[in-house]
C-alpha positions as CSV (number, residue, x, y, z in Angstrom):
1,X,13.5,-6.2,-26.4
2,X,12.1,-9.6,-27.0
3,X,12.0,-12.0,-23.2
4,X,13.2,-15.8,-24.0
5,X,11.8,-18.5,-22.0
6,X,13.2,-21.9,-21.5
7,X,10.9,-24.5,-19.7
8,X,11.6,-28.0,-18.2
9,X,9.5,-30.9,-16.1
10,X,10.9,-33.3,-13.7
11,X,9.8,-35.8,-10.9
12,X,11.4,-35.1,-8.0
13,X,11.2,-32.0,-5.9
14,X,15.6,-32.2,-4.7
15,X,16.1,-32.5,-8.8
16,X,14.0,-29.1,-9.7
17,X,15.5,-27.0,-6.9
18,X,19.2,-28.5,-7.8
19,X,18.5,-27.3,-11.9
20,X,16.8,-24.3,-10.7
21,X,20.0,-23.6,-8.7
22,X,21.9,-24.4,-11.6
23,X,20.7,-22.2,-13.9
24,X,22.1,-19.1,-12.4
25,X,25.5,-20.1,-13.8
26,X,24.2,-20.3,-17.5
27,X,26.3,-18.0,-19.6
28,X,23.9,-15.7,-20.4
29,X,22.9,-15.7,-16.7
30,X,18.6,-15.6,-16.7
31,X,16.8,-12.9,-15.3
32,X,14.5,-14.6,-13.5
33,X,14.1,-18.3,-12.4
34,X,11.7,-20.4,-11.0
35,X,10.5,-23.9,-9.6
36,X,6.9,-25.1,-8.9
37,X,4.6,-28.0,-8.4
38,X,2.5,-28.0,-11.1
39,X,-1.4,-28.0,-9.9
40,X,-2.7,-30.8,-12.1
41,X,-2.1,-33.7,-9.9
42,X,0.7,-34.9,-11.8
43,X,3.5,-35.0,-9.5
44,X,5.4,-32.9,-11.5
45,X,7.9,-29.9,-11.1
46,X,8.0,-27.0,-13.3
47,X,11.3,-25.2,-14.0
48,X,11.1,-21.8,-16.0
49,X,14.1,-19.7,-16.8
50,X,13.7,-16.1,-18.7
51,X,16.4,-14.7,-20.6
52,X,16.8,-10.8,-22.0
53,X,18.9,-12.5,-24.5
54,X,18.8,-16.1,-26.7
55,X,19.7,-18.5,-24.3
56,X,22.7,-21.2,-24.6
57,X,20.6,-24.3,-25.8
58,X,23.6,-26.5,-25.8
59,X,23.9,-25.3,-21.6
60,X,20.3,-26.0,-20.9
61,X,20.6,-29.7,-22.7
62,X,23.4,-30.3,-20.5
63,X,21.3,-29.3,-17.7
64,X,18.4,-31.1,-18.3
65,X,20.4,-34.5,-18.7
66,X,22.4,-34.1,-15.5
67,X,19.4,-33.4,-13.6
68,X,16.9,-36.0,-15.3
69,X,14.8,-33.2,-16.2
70,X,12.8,-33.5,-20.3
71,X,14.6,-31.5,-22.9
72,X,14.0,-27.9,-22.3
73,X,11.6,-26.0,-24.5
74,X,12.6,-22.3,-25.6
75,X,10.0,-19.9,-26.6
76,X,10.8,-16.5,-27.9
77,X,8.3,-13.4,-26.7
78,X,7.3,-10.5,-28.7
79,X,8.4,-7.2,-26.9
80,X,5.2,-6.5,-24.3
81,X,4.2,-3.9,-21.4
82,X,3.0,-6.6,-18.8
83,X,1.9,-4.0,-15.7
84,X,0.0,-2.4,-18.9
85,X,-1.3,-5.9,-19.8
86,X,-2.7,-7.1,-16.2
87,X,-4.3,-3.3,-15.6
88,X,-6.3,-4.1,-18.8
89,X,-7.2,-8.1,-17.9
90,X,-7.1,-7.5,-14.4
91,X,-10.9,-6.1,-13.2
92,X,-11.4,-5.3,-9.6
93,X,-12.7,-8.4,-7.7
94,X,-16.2,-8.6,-4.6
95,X,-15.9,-11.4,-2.3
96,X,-18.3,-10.5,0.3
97,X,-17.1,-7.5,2.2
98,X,-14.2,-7.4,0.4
99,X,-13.3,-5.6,-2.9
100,X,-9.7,-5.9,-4.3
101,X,-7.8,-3.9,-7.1
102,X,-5.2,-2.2,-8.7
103,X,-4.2,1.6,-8.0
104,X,-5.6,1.5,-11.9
105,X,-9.3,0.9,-10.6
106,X,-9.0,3.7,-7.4
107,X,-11.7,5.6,-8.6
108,X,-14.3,2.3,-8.8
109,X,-13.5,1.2,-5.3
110,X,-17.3,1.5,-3.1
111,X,-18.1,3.1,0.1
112,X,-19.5,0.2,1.6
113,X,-16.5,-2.5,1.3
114,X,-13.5,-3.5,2.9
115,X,-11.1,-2.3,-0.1
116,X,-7.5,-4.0,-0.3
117,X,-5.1,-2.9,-2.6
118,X,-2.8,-5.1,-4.8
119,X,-1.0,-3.2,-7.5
120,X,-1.1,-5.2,-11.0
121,X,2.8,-5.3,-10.5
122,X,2.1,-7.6,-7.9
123,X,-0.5,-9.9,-9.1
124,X,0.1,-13.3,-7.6
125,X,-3.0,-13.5,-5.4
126,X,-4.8,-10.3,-6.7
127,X,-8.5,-12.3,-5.5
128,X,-8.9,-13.6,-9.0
129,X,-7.5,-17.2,-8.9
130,X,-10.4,-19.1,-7.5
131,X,-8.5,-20.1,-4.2
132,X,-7.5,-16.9,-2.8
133,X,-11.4,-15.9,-4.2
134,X,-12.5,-19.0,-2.1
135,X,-10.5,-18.0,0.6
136,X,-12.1,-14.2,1.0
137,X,-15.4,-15.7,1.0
138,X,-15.1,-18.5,3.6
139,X,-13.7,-15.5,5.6
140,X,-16.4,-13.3,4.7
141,X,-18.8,-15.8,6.1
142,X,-16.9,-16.4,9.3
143,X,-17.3,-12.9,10.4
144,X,-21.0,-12.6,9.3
145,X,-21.5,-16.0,11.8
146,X,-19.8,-14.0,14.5
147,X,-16.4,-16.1,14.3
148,X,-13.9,-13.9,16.2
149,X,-10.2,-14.2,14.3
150,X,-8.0,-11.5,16.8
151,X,-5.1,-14.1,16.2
152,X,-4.7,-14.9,12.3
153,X,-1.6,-16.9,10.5
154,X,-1.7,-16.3,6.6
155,X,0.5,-19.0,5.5
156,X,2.2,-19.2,2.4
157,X,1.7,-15.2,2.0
158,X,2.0,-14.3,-1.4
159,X,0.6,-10.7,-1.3
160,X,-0.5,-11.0,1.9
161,X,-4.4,-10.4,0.8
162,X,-5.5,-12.7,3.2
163,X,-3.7,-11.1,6.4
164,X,-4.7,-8.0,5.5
165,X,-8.5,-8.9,5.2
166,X,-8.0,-10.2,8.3
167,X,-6.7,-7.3,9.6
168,X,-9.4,-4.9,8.2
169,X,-12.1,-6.8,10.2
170,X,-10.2,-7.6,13.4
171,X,-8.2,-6.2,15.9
172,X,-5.2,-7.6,16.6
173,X,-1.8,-7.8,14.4
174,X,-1.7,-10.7,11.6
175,X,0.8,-12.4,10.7
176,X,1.7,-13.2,7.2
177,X,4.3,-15.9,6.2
178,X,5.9,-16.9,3.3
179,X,9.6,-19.2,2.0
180,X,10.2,-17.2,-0.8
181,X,12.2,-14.2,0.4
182,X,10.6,-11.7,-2.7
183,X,7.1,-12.8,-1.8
184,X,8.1,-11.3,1.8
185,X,9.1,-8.1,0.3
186,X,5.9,-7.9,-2.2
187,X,3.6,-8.6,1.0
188,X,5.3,-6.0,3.1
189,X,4.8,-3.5,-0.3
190,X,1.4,-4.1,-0.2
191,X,1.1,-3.8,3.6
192,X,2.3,-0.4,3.9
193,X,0.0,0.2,0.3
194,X,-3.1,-0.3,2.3
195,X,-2.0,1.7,5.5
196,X,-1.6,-1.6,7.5
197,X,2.1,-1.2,9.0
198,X,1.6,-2.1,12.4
199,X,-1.1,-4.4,12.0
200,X,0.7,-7.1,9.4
201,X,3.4,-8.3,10.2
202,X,5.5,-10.3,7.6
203,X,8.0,-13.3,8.2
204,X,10.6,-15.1,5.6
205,X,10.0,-18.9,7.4
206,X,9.4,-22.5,6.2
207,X,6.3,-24.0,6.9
208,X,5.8,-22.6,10.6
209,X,9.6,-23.4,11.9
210,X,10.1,-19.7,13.1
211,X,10.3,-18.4,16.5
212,X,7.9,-15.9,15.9
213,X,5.0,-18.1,14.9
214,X,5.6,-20.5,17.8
215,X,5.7,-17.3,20.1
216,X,2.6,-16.2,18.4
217,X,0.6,-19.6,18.4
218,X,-1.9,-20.5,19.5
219,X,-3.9,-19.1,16.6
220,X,-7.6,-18.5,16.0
221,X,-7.6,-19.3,12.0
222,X,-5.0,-20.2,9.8
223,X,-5.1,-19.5,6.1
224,X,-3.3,-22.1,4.1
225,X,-3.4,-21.5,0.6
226,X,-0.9,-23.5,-0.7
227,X,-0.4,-26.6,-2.8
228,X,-1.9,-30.1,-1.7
229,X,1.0,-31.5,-1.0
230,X,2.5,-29.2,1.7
231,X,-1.2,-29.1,3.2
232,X,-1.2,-32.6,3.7
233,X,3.0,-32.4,5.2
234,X,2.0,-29.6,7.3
235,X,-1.2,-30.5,8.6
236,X,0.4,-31.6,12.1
237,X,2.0,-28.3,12.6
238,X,-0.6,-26.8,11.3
239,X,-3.6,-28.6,13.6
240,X,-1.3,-27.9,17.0
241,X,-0.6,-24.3,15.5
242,X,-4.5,-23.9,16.0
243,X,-6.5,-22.9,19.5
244,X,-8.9,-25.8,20.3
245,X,-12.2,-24.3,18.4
246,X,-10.2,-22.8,16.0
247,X,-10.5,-22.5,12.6
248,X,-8.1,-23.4,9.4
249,X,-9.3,-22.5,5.6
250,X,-7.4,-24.4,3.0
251,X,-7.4,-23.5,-0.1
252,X,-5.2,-24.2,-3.2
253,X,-6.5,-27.6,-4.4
254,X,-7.8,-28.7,-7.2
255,X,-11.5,-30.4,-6.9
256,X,-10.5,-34.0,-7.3
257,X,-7.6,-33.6,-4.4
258,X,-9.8,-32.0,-1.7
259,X,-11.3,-35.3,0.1
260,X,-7.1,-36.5,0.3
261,X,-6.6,-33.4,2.3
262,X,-9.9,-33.7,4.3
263,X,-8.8,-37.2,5.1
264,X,-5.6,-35.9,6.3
265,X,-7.0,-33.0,8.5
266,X,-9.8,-34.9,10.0
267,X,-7.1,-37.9,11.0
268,X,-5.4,-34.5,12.5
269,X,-8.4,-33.9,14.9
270,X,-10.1,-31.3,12.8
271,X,-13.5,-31.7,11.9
272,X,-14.9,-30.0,8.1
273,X,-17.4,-27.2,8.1
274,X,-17.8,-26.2,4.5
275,X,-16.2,-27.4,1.3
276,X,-16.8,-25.0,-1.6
277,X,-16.2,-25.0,-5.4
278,X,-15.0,-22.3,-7.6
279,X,-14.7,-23.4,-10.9
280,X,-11.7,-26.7,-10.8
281,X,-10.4,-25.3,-7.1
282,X,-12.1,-25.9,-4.0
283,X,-11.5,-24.0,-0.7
284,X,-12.0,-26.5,2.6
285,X,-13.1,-24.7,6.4
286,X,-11.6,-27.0,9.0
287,X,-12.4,-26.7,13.0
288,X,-10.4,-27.6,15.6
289,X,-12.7,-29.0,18.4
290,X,-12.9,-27.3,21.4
């Protein structure tokens, strides 16, 4: 059965979460709906709606012009096995210690590595993007200097790949945090996939207004792997969150937007450590003094 898509742009974060609200009362209803920052620098909000069935174009026009969204473009896609798809494109990934893949790729997975498991049906944050790559490797260089993480905060989840990295290198249980209620359950999936119950824990919470990360805090090193512009809103919370002397690796930023969010961090009281580039994202090392 062929998947419809139907894509938007708009300016203003409160307009893309009201359309992506109002989608789910389109007439055929979507199967799937969602609203991001796009990661070009241009302000903008993405809003992408998939349909099992054509879509009603004279609905989504209507949509678009309450909302002050562009005129929605529908694509129509050809009949595909996607977990089929990402096996194939997806190879496993080395970052230092670390090597990350699919249930696919068991059998390649070396003695000498910290293996992590994400299955291709879960493939935000698999290790490939180069900021959650960027990430593993600034982490990977923290141990080797000795850096002791027994407290960890993976913020903004996804598939948890971080926390659990975390967690195969230091004692302690890891936290893992995510808004989006599905990333939660995808994170506590792979958790359990790589025999870490126990030592991940995973929290539905915005930005780090929960109990349990207050009740947790202070933490040795925060992973932030997010967009730039929650980094710079949550630097703050995220700076107190920290021990003094430790450590927060940001990642999710395009080249040309890291020294913004250094400007921001340092004005926090955090001082930079390393900056380092892979391909058009850059993952930032930030220390809290002691």
């Amino acid at each position: 059965m062929p998947t419809f898509t139907a894509y938007t742009t708009v300016t203003q974060k409160a307009n893309a979460d009201a359309l992506a609200e109002a989608l789910d009362d389109l007439d055929p209803e979507p199967t799937g709906i969602g609203a991001f920052e796009m990661e070009d620098g241009s302000g903008l909000w993405e809003i992408a709606a998939y349909f099992e069935e054509p879509p009603d174009q004279a609905g989504l026009a209507l949509l678009a012009a309450i909302h002050d969204a562009k005129p929605f473009v529908i694509s129509e896609l050809p009949e595909t096995d996607w977990v089929s798809k990402v096996q194939r494109d997806l190879s496993p990934v080395e970052a230092g210690r670390f090597f990350v893949y699919g249930s696919h790729d068991a059998d390649k997975v070396p003695d000498d590595c910290e293996p992590l498991l994400i299955e291709a049906s879960m493939a935000f944050g698999t290790g490939h993007h180069g900021t959650t790559l960027g990430c593993l490797r600034a982490l990977d260089r923290l141990a080797e200097d000795g850096f002791d993480g027994g407290s960890v905060l993976d913020l903004g989840c996804g598939t948890a790949v971080l926390a659990m990295a975390a967690a195969r290198i230091w004692p302690g249980v890891m936290l893992a945090s995510d808004i989006d209620a599905v990333a939660v359950e995808v994170a506590e999936a792979n958790v359990a996939a790589n025999d870490l119950a126990g030592r991940v824990r995973c929290i539905e919470a915005t930005g780090l207004d929960h109990s349990d990360l207050r009740a947790a805090a202070p933490f040795d090193l925060v992973f932030a792997n997010i967009l730039k512009g929650p980094l710079i809103d949550l630097a703050p919370a995220i700076t107190d969150s920290l021990r003094h002397g430790g450590k927060v690796i940001l990642s999710g930023l395009l080249n040309e937007q890291a020294d913004e969010v250094i400007a921001c961090y340092s004005q926090a009281g955090n001082s930079l450590d390393q900056r380092n580039e892979i391909g058009d994202w850059t993952t930032l090392v930030m220390s809290r003094p002691g």
